[in-house]
C-alpha positions as CSV (number, residue, x, y, z in Angstrom):
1,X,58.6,-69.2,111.2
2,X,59.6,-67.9,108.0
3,X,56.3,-67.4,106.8
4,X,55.9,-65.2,110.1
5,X,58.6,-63.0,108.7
6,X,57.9,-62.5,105.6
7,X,54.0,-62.1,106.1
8,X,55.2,-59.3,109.0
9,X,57.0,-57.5,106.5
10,X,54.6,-57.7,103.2
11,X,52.0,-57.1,105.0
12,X,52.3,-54.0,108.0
13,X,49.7,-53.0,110.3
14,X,46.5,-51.5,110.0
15,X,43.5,-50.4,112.4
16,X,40.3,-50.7,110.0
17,X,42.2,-51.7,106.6
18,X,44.1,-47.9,106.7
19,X,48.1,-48.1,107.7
20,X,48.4,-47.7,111.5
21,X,50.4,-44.8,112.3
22,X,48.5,-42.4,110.0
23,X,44.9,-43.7,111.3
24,X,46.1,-42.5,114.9
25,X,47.6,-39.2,114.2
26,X,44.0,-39.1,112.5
27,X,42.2,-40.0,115.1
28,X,44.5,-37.9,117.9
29,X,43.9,-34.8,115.9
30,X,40.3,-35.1,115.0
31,X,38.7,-36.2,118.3
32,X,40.1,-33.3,120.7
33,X,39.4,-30.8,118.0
34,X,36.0,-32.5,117.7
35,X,35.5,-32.3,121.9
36,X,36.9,-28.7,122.2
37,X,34.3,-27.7,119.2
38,X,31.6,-29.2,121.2
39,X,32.1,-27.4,124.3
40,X,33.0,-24.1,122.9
41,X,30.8,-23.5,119.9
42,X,28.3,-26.0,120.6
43,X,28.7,-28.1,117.4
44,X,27.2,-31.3,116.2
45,X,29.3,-34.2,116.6
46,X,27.7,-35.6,113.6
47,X,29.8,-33.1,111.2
48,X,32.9,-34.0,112.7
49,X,31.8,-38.0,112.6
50,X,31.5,-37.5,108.8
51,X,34.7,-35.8,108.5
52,X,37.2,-38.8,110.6
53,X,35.2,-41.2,108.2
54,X,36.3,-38.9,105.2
55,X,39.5,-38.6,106.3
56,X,39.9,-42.6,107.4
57,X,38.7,-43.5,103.7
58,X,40.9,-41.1,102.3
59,X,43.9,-43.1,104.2
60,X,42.8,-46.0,103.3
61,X,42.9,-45.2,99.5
62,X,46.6,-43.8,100.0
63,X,47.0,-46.9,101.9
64,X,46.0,-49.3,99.1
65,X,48.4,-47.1,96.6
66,X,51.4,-47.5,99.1
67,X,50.9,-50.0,101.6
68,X,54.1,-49.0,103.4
69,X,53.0,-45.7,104.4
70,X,53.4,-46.1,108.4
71,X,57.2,-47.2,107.6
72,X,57.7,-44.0,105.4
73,X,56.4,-41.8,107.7
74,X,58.4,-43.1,110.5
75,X,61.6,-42.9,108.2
76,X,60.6,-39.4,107.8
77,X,61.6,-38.2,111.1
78,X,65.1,-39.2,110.6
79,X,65.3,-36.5,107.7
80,X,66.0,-34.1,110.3
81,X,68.5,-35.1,112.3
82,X,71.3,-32.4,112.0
83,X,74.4,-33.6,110.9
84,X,77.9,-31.9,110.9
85,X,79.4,-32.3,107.4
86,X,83.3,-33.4,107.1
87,X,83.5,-31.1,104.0
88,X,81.9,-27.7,103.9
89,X,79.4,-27.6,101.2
90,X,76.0,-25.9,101.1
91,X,73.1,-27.7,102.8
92,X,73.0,-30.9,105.1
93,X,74.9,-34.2,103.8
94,X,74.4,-37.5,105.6
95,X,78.0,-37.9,106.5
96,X,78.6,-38.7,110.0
């Protein structure tokens, strides 16, 4: 059980050796616009093909430099929680 954990936490997820949450916000940008470019201007898929595999490598390099790059991003979106600051001073503070 132990080795569970620990191999959970050295090791997060990926879709294709990438991080996960980055290949997905990847993937949900780059196939609608992909789809919309399609029907509108009558583009080749193939350009766009090239492009998600660009950018998938791309992840996957920034991946192998900082394997924890889905947590990072997730911790991220807590930056902007507003907080109310006991003292006033300029800027946010993370006081409760």
């Amino acid at each position: 059980m132990r080795e569970e954990l620990l191999k959970a936490v050295a090791q997060p997820p990926r879709v294709l050796w990438a991080p996960m949450v980055p290949a997905i916000i990847n993937l949900g940008i780059q196939f609608p616009v992909m789809f919309m470019a399609m029907g509108v201007a009558d583009l080749n898929p193939l350009f766009f093909i090239v492009l998600i595999i660009a950018g998938h490598v791309a992840l996957i390099i920034a991946g192998q430099k900082e394997p924890h790059l889905s947590n990072m991003l997730r911790a991220y979106g807590q930056t902007y929680i507003k907080t109310t600051n006991l003292y006033p001073v300029k800027g946010s503070k993370f006081e409760p």
